[in-house]
C-alpha positions as CSV (number, residue, x, y, z in Angstrom):
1,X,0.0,0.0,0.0
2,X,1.0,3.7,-1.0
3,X,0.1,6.5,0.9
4,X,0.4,9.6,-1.1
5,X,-0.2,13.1,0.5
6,X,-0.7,15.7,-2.2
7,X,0.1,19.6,-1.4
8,X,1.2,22.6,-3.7
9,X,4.3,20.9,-5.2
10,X,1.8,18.3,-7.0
11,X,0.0,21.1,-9.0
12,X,1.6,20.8,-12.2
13,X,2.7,17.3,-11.9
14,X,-0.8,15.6,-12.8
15,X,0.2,13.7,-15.8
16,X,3.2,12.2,-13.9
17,X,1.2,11.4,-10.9
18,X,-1.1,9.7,-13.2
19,X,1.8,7.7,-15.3
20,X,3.4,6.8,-12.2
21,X,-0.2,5.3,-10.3
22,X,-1.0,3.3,-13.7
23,X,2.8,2.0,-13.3
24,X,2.3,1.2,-9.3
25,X,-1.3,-0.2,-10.0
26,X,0.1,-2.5,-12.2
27,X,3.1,-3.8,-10.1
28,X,0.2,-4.6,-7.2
29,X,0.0,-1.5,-5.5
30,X,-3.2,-0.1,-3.8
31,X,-2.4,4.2,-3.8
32,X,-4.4,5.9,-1.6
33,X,-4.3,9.7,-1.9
34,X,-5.3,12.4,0.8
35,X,-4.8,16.4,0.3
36,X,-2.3,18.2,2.1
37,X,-5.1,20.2,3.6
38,X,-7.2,16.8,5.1
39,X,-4.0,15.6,6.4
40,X,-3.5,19.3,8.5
41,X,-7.0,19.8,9.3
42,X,-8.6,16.5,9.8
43,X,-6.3,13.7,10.7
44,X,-8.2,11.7,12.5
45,X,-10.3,10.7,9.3
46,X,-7.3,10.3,7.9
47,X,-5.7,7.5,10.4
48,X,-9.6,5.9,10.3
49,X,-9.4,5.5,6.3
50,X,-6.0,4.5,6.9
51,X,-7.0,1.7,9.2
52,X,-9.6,0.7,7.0
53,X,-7.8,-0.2,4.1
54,X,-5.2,-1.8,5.9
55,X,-7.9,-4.2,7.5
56,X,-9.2,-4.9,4.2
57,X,-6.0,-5.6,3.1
58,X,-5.5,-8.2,5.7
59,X,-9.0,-9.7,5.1
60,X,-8.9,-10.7,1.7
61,X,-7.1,-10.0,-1.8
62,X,-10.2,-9.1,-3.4
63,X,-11.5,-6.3,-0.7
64,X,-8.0,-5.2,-1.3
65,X,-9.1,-4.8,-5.0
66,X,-12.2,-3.1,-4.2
67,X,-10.0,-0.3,-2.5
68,X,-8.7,0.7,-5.6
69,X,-12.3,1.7,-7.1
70,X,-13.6,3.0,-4.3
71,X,-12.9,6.5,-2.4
72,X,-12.3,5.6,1.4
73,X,-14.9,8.2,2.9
């Protein structure tokens, strides 16, 4: 699993970000992205979604899948 935090410096890099997800997807990875700003202001729900996907990681491969197409709320 991938945790990515994205603030100001990822502005201008969305077609990177984007070519380098497609790239981790594909090795097996499971990216989950917050903002800067939810990180700062609300990090509880942050550690929660966090949490989450780690349990459903340790559950089963395929809830592990499902993380991928779903936004942790």
């Amino acid at each position: 699993m991938i945790i990515e935090i994205d603030g100001s410096t990822h502005l201008n890099k969305g077609n990177y970000d984007f070519f380098r997800q497609t790239k981790q997807e594909k090795l097996g990875y499971i990216i989950i992205r917050f903002s800067e700003g939810e990180v700062i202001q609300n990090i509880d729900s942050v550690k929660k979604r966090i949490d989450y996907a780690v349990i459903c990681l340790k559950l089963s491969p395929t809830l592990a899948l499902s993380i991928r197409k779903v936004d942790l709320l």
